[in-house]
N, CA, C and O atoms as a GROMACS GRO file, in nm:
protein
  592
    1UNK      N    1  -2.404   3.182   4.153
    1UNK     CA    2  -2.488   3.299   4.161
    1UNK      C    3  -2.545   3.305   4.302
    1UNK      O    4  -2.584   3.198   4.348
    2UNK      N    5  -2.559   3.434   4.394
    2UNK     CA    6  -2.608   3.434   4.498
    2UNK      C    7  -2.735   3.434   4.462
    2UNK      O    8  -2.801   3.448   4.359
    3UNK      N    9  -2.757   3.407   4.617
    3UNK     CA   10  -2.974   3.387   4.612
    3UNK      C   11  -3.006   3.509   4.548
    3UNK      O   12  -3.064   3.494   4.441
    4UNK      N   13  -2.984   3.637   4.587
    4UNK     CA   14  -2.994   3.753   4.550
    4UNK      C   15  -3.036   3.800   4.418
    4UNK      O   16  -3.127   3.869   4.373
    5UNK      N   17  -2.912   3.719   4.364
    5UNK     CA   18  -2.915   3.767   4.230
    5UNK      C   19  -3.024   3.713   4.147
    5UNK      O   20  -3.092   3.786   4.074
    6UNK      N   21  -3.048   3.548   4.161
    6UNK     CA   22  -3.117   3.448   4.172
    6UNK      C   23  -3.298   3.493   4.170
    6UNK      O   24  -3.378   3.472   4.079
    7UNK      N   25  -3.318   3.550   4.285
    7UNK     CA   26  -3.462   3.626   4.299
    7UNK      C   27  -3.442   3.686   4.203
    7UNK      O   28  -3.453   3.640   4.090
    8UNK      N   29  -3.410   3.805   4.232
    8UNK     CA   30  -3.351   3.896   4.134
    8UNK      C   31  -3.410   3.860   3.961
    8UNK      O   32  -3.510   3.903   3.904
    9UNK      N   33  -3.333   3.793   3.924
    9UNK     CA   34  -3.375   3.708   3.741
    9UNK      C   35  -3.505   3.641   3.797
    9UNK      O   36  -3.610   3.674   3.742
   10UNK      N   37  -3.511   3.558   3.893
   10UNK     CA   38  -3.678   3.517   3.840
   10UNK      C   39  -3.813   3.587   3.847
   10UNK      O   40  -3.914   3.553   3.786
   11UNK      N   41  -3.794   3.732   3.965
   11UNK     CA   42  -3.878   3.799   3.946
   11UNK      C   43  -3.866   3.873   3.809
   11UNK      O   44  -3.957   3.884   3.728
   12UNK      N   45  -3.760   3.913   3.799
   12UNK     CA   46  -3.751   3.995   3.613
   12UNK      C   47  -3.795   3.931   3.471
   12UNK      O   48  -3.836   3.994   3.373
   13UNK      N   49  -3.776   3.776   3.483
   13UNK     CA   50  -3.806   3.710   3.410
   13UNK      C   51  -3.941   3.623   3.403
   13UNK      O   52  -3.977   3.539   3.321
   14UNK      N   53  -4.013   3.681   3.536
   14UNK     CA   54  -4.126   3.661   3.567
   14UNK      C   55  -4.249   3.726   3.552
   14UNK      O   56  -4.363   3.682   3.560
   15UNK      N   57  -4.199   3.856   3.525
   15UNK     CA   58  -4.225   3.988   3.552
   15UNK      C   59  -4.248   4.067   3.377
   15UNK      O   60  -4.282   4.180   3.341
   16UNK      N   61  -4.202   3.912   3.288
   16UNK     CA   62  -4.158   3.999   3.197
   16UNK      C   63  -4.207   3.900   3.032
   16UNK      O   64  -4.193   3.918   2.911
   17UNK      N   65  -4.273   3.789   3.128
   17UNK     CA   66  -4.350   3.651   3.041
   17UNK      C   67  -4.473   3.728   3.014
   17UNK      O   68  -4.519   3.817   3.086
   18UNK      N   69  -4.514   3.690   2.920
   18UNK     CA   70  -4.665   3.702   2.869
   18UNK      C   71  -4.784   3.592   2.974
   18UNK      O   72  -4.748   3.498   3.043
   19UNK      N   73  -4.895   3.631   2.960
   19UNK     CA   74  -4.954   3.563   3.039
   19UNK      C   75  -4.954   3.421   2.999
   19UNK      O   76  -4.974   3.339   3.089
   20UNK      N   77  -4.934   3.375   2.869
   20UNK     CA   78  -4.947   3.245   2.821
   20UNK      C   79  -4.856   3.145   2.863
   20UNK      O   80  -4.873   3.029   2.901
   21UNK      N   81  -4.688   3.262   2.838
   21UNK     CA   82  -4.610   3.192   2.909
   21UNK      C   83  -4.592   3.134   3.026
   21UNK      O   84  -4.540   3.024   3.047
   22UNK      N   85  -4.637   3.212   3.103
   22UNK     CA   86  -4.637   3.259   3.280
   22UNK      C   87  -4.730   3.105   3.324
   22UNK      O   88  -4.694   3.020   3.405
   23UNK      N   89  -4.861   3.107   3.238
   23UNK     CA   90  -4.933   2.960   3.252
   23UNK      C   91  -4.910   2.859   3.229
   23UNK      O   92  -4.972   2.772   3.290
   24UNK      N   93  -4.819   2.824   3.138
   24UNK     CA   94  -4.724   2.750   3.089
   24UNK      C   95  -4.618   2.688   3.166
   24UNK      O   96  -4.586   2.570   3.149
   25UNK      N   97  -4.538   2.798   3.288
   25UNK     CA   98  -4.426   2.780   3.366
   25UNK      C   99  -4.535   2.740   3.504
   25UNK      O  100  -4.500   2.654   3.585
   26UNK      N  101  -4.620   2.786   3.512
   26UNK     CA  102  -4.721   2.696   3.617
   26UNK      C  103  -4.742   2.605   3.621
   26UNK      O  104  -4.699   2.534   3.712
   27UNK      N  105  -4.830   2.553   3.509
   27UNK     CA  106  -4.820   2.445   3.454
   27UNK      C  107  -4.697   2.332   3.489
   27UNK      O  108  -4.711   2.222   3.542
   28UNK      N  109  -4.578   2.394   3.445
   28UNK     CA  110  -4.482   2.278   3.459
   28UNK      C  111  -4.426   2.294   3.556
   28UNK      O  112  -4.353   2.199   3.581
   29UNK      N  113  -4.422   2.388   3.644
   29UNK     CA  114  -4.402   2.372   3.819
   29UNK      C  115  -4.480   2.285   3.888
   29UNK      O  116  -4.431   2.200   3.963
   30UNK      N  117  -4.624   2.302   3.867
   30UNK     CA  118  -4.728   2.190   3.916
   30UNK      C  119  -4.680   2.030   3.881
   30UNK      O  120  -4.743   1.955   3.956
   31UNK      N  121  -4.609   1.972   3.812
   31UNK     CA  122  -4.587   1.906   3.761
   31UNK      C  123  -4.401   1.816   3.856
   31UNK      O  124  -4.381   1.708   3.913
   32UNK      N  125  -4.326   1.920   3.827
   32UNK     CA  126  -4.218   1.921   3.930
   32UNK      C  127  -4.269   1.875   4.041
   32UNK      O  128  -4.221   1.769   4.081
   33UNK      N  129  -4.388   1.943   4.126
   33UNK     CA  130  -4.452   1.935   4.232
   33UNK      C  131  -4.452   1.825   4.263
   33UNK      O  132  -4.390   1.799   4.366
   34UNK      N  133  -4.521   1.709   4.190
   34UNK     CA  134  -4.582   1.630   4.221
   34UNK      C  135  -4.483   1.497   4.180
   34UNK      O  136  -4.509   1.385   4.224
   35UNK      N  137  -4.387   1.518   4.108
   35UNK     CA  138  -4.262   1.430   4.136
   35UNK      C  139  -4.203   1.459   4.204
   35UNK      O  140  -4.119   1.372   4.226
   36UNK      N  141  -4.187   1.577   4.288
   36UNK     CA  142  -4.115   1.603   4.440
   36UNK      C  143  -4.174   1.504   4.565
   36UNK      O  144  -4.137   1.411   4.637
   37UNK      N  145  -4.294   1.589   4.539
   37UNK     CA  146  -4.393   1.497   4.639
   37UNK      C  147  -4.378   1.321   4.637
   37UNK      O  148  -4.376   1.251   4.738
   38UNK      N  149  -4.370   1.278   4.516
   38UNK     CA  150  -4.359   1.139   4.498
   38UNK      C  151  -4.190   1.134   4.555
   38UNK      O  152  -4.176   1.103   4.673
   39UNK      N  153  -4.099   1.155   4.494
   39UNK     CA  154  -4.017   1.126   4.536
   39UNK      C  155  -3.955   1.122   4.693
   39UNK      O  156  -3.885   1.032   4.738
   40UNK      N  157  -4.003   1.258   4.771
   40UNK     CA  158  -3.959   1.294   4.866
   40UNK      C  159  -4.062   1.153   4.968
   40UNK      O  160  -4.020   1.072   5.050
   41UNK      N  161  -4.162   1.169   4.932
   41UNK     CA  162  -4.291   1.042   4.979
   41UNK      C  163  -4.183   0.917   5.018
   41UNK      O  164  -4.148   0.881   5.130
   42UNK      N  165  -4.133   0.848   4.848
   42UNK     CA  166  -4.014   0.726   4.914
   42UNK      C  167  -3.935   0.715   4.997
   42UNK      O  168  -3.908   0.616   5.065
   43UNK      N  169  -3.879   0.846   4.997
   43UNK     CA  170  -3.731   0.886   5.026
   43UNK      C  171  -3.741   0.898   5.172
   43UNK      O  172  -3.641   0.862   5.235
   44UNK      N  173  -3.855   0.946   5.245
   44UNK     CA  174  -3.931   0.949   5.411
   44UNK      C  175  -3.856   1.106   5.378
   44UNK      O  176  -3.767   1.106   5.463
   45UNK      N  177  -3.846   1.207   5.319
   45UNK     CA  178  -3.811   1.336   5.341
   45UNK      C  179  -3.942   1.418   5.326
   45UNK      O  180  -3.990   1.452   5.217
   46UNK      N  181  -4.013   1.456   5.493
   46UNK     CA  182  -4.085   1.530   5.540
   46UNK      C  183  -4.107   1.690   5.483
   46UNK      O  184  -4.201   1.731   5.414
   47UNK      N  185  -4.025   1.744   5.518
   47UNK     CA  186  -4.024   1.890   5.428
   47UNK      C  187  -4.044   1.852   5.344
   47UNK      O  188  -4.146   1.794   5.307
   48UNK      N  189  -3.954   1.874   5.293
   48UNK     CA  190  -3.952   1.849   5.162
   48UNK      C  191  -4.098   1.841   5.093
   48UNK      O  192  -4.164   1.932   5.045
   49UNK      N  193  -4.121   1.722   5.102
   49UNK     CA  194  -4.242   1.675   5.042
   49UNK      C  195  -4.370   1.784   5.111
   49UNK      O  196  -4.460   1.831   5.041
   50UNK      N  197  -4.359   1.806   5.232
   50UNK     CA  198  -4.467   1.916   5.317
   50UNK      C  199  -4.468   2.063   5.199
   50UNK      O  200  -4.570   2.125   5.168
   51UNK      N  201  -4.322   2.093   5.148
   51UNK     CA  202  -4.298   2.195   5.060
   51UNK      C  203  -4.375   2.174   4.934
   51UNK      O  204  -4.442   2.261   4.878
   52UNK      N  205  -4.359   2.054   4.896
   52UNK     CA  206  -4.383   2.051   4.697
   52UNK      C  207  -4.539   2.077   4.760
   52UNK      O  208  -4.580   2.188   4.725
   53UNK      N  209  -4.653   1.990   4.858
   53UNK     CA  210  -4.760   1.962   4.878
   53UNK      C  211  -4.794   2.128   4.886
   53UNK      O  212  -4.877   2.165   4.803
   54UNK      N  213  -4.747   2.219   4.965
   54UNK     CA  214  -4.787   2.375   4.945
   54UNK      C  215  -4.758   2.450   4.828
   54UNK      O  216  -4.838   2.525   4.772
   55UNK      N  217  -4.633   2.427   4.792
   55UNK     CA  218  -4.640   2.480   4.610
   55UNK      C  219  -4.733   2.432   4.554
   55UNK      O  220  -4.818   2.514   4.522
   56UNK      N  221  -4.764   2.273   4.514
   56UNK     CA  222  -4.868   2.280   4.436
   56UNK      C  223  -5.052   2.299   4.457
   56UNK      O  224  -5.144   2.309   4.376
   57UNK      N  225  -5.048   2.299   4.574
   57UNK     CA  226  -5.180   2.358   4.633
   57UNK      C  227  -5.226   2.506   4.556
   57UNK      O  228  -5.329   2.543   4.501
   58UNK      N  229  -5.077   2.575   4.583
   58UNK     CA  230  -5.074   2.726   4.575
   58UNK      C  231  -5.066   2.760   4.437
   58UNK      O  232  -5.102   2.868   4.390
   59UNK      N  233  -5.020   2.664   4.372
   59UNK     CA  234  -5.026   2.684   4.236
   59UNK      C  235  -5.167   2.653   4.176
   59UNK      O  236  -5.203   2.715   4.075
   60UNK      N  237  -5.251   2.558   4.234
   60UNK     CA  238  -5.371   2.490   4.196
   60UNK      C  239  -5.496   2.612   4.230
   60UNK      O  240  -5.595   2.641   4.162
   61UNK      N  241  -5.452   2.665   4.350
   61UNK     CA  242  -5.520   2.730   4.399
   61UNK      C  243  -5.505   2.847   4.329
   61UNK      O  244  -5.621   2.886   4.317
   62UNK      N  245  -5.406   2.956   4.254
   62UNK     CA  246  -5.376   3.067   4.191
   62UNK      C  247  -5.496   3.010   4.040
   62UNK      O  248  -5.605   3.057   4.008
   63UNK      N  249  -5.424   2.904   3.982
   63UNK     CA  250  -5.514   2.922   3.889
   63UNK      C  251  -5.638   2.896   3.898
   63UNK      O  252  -5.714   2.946   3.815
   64UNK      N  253  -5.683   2.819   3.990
   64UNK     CA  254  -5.913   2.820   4.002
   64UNK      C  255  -5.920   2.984   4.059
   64UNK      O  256  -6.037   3.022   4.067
   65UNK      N  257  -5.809   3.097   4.105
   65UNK     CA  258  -5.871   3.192   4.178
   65UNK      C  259  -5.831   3.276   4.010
   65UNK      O  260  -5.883   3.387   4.022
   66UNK      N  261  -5.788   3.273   3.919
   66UNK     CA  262  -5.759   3.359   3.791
   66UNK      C  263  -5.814   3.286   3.732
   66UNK      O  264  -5.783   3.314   3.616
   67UNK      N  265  -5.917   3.161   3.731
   67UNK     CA  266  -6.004   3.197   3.613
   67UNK      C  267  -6.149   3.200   3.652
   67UNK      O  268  -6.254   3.183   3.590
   68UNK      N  269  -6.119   3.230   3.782
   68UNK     CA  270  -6.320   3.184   3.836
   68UNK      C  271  -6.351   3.342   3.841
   68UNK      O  272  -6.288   3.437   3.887
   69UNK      N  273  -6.516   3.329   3.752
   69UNK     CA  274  -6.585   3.456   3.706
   69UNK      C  275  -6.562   3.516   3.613
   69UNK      O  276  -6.629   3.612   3.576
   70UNK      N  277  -6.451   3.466   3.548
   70UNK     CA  278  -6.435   3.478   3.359
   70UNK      C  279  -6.560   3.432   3.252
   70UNK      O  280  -6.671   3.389   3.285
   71UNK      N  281  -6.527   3.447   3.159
   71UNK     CA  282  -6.625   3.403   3.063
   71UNK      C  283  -6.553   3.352   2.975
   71UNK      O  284  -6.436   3.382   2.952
   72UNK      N  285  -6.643   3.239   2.896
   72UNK     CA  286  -6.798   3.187   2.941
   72UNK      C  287  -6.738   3.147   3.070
   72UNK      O  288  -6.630   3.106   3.110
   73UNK      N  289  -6.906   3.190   3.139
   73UNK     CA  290  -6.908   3.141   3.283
   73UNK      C  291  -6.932   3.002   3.304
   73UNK      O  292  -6.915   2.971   3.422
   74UNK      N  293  -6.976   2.878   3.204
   74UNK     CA  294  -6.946   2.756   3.228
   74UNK      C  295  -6.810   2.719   3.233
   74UNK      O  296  -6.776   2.645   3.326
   75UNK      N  297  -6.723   2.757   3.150
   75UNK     CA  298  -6.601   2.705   3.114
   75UNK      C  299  -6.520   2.737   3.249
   75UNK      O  300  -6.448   2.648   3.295
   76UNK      N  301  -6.527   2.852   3.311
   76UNK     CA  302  -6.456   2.877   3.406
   76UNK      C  303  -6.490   2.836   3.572
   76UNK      O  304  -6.431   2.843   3.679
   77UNK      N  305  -6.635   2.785   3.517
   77UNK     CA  306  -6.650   2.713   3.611
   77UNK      C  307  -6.630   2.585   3.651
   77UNK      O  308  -6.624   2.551   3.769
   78UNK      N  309  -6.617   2.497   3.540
   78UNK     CA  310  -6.526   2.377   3.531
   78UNK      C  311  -6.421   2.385   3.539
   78UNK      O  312  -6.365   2.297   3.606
   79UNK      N  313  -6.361   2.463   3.494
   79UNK     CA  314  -6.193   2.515   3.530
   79UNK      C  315  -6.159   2.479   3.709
   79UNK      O  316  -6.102   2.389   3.771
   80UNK      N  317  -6.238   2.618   3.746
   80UNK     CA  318  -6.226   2.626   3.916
   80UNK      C  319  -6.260   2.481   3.930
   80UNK      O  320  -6.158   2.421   3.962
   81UNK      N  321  -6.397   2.373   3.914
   81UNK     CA  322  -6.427   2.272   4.005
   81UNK      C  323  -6.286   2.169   3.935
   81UNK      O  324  -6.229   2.094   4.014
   82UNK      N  325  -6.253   2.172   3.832
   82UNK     CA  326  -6.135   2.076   3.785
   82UNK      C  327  -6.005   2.130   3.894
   82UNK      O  328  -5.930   2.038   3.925
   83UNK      N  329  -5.980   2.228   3.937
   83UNK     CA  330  -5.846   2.256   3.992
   83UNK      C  331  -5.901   2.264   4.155
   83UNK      O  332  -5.806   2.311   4.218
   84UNK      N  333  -5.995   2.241   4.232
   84UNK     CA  334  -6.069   2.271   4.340
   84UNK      C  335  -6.062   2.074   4.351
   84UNK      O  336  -6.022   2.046   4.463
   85UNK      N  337  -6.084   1.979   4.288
   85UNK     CA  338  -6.034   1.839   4.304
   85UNK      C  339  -5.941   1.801   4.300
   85UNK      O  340  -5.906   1.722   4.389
   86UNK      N  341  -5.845   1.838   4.190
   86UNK     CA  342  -5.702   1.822   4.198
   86UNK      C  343  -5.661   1.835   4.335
   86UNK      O  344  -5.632   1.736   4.403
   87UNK      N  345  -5.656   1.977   4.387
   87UNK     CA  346  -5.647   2.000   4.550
   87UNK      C  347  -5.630   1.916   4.625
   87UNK      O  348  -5.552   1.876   4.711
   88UNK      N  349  -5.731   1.891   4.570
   88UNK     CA  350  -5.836   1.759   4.730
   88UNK      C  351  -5.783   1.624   4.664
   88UNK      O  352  -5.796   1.536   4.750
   89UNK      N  353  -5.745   1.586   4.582
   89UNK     CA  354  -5.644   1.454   4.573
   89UNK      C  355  -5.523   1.507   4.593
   89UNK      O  356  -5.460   1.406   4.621
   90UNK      N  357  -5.456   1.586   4.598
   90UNK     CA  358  -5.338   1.634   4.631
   90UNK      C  359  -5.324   1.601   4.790
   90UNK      O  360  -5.241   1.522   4.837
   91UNK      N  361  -5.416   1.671   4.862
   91UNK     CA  362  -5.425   1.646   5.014
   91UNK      C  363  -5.444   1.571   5.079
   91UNK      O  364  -5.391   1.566   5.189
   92UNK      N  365  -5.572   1.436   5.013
   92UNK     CA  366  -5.602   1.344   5.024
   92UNK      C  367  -5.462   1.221   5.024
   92UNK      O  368  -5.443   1.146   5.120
   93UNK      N  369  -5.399   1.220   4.934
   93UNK     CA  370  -5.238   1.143   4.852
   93UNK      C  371  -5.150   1.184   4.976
   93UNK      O  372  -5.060   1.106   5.007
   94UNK      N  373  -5.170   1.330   5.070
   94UNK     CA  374  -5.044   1.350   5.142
   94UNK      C  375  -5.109   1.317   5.258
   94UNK      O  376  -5.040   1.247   5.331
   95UNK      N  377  -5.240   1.350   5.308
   95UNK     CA  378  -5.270   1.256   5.433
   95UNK      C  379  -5.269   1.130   5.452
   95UNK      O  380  -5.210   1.073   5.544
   96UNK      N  381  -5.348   1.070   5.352
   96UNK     CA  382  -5.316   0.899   5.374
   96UNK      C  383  -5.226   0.814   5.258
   96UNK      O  384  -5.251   0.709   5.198
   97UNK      N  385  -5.102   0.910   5.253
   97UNK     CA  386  -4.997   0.847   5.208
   97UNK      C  387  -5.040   0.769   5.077
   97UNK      O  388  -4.962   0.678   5.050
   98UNK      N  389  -5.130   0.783   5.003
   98UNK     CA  390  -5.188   0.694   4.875
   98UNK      C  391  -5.151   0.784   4.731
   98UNK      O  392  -5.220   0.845   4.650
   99UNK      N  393  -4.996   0.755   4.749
   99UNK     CA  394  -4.938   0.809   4.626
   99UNK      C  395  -4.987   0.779   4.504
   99UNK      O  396  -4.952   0.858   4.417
  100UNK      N  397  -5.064   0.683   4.466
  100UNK     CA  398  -5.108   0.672   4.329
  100UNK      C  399  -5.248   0.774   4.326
  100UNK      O  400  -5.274   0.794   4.208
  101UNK      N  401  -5.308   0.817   4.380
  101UNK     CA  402  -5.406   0.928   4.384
  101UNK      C  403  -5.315   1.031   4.291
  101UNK      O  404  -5.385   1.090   4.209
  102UNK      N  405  -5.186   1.064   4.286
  102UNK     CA  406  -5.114   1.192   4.260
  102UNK      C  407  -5.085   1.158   4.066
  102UNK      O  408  -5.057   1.259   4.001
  103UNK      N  409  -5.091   1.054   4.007
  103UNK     CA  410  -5.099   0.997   3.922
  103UNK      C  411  -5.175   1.044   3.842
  103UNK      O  412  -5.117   1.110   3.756
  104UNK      N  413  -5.331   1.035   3.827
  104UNK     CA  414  -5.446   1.131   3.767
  104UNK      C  415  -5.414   1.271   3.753
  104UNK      O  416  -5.427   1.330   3.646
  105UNK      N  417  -5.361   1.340   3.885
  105UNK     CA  418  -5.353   1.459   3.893
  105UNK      C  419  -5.252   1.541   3.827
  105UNK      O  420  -5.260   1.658   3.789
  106UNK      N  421  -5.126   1.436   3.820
  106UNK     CA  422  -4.984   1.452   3.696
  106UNK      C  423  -5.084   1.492   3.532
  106UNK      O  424  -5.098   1.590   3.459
  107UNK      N  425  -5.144   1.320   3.538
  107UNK     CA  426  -5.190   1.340   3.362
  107UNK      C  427  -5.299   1.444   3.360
  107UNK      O  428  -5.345   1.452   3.246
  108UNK      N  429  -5.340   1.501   3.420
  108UNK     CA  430  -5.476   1.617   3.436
  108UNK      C  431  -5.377   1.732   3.391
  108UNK      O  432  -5.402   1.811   3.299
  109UNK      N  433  -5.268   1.733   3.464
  109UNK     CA  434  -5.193   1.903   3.456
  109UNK      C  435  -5.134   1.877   3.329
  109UNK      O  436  -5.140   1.959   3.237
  110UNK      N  437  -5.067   1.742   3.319
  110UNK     CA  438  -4.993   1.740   3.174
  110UNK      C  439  -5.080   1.784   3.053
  110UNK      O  440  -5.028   1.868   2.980
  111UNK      N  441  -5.205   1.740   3.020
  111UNK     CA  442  -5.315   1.743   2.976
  111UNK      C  443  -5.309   1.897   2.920
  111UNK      O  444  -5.256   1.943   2.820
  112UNK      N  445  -5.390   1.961   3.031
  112UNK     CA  446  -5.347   2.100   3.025
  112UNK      C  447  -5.257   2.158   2.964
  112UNK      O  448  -5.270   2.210   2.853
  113UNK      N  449  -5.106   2.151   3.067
  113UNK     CA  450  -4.984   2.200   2.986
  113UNK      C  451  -4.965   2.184   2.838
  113UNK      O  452  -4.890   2.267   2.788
  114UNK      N  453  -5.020   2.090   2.755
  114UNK     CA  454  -5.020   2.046   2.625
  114UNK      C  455  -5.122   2.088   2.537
  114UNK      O  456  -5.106   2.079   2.415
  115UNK      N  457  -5.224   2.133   2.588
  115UNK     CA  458  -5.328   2.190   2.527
  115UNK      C  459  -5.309   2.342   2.528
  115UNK      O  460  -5.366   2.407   2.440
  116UNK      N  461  -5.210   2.427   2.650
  116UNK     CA  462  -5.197   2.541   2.646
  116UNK      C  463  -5.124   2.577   2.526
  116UNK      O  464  -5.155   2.661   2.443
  117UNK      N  465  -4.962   2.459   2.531
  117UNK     CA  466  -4.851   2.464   2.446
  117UNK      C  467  -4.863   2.471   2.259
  117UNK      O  468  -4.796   2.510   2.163
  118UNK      N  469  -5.034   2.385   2.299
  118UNK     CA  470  -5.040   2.356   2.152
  118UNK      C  471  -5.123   2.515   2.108
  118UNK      O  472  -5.109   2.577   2.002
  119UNK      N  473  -5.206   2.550   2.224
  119UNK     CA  474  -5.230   2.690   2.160
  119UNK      C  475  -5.136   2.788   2.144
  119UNK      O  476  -5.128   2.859   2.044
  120UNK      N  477  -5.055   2.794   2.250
  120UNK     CA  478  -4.934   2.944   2.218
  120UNK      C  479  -4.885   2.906   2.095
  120UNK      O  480  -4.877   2.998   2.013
  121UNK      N  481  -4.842   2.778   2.052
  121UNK     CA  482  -4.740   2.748   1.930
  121UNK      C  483  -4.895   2.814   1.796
  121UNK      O  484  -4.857   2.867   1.691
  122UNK      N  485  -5.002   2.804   1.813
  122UNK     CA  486  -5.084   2.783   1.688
  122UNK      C  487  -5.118   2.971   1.698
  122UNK      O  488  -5.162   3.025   1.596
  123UNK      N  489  -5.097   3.045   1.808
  123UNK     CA  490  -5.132   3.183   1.785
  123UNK      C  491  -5.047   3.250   1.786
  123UNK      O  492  -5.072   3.370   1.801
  124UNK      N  493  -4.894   3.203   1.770
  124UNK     CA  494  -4.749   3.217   1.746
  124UNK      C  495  -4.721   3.251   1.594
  124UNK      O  496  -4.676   3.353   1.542
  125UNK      N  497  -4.764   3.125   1.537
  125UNK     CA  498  -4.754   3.108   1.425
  125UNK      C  499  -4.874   3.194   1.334
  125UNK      O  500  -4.829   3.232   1.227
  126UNK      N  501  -5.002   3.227   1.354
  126UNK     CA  502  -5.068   3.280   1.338
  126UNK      C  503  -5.064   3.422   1.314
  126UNK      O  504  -5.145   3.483   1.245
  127UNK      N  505  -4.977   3.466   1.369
  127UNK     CA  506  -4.939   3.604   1.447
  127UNK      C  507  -4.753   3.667   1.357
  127UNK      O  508  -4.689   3.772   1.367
  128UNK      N  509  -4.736   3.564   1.292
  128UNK     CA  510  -4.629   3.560   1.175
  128UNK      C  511  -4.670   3.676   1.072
  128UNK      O  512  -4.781   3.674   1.018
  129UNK      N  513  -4.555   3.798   1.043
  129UNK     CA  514  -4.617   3.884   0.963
  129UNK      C  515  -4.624   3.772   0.824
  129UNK      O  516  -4.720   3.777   0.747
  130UNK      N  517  -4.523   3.683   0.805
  130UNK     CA  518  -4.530   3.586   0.657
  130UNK      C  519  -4.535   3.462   0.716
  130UNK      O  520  -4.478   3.430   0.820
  131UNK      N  521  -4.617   3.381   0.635
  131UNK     CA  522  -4.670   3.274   0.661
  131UNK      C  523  -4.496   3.192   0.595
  131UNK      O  524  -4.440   3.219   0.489
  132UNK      N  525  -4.445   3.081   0.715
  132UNK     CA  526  -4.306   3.012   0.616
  132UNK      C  527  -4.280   2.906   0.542
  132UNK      O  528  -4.318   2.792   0.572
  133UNK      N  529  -4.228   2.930   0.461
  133UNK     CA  530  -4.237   2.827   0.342
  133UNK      C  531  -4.204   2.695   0.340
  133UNK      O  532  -4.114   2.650   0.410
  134UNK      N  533  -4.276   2.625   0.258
  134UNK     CA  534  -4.255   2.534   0.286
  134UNK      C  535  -4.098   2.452   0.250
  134UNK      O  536  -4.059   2.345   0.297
  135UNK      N  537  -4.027   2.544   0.152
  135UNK     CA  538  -3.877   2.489   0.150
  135UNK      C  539  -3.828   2.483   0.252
  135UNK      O  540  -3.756   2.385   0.275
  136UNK      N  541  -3.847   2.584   0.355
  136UNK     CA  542  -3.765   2.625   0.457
  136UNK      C  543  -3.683   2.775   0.432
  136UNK      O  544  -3.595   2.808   0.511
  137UNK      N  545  -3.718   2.858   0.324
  137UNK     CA  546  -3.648   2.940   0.329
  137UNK      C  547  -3.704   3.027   0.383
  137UNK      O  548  -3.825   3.016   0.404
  138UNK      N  549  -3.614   3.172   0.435
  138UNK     CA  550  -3.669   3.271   0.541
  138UNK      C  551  -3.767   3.329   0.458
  138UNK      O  552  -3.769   3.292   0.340
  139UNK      N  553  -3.852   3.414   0.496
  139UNK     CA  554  -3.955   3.499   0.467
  139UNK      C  555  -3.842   3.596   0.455
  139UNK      O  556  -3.731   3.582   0.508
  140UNK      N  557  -3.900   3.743   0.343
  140UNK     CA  558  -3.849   3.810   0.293
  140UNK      C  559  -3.855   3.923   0.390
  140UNK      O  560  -3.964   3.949   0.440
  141UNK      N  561  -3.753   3.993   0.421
  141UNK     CA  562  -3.744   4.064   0.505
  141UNK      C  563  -3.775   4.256   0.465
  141UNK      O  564  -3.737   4.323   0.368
  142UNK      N  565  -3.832   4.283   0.551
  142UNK     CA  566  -3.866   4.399   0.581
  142UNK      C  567  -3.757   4.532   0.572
  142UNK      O  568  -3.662   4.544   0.649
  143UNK      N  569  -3.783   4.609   0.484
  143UNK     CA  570  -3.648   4.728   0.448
  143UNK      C  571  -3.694   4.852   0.490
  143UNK      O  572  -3.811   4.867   0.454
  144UNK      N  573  -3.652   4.945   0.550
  144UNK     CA  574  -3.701   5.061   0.658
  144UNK      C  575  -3.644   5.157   0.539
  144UNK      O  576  -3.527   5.141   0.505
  145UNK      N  577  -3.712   5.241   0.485
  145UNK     CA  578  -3.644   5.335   0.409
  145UNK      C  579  -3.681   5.518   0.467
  145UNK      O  580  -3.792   5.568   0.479
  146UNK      N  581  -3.572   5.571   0.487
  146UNK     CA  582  -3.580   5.726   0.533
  146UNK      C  583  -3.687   5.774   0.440
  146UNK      O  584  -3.780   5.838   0.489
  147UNK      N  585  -3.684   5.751   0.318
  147UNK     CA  586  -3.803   5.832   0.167
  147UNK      C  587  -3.969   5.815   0.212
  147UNK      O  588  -4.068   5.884   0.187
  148UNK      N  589  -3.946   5.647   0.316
  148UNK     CA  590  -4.107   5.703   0.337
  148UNK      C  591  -4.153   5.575   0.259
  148UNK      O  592  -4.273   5.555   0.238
   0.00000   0.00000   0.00000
């Protein structure tokens, strides 16, 4: 597939997630991030690692700037100061090379990612016109009739 096309599907498919999802695929980009960063760290590959360190900044940084001034205004304010440290061990881990700093900041996002996952799956299911059985058989399906 050319790059083209490539952009192309991830803006459409980006473009086209629910917000839960969309936090979700953040989530586990932040995450990529920071095994790039580790890896590229061993490996002495400069970019590279200079790259994952600005993705996940930018990712850290998107979400303290989408949820700061939400409500409740405590919650989102721990939000911002929780992703406003992450940062700063992120930067801290790439200036003085102290890769285990990036460690906390993995299980912090994982954390997250799992607490988001466990909500989309529970307002997923919630959101079921029939609740499913416990045999496993399908819920009874819906018949469209012209009469009305």
């Amino acid at each position: 597939m050319n790059q083209y096309a490539a952009a192309t599907y991830r803006q459409t498919l980006e473009s086209t997630l629910s917000p839960a999802d969309l936090l979700i695929r953040l989530y586990e980009g932040a995450i990529r991030c920071v095994d790039i960063i580790k890896e590229s760290a061993r490996s002495g590959d400069i970019p590279r690692r200079a790259d994952a360190v600005n993705r996940l900044t930018g990712i850290l940084s998107e979400l303290a700037s989408a949820v700061d001034g939400q409500e409740p205004k405590d919650l989102s304010d721990s939000l911002v100061s929780l992703y406003l440290f992450l940062i700063q061990e992120v930067t801290l881990a790439n200036v003085a090379g102290e890769l285990c700093r990036l460690d906390p900041v993995k299980e912090i996002i994982s954390d997250l990612l799992g607490t988001w996952r466990a909500a989309v799956l529970s307002s997923r299911k919630s959101a079921l016109p029939f609740p499913p059985k416990a045999d496993g058989a399908a819920p009874p399906r819906r018949s469209l009739s012209v009469r009305g």
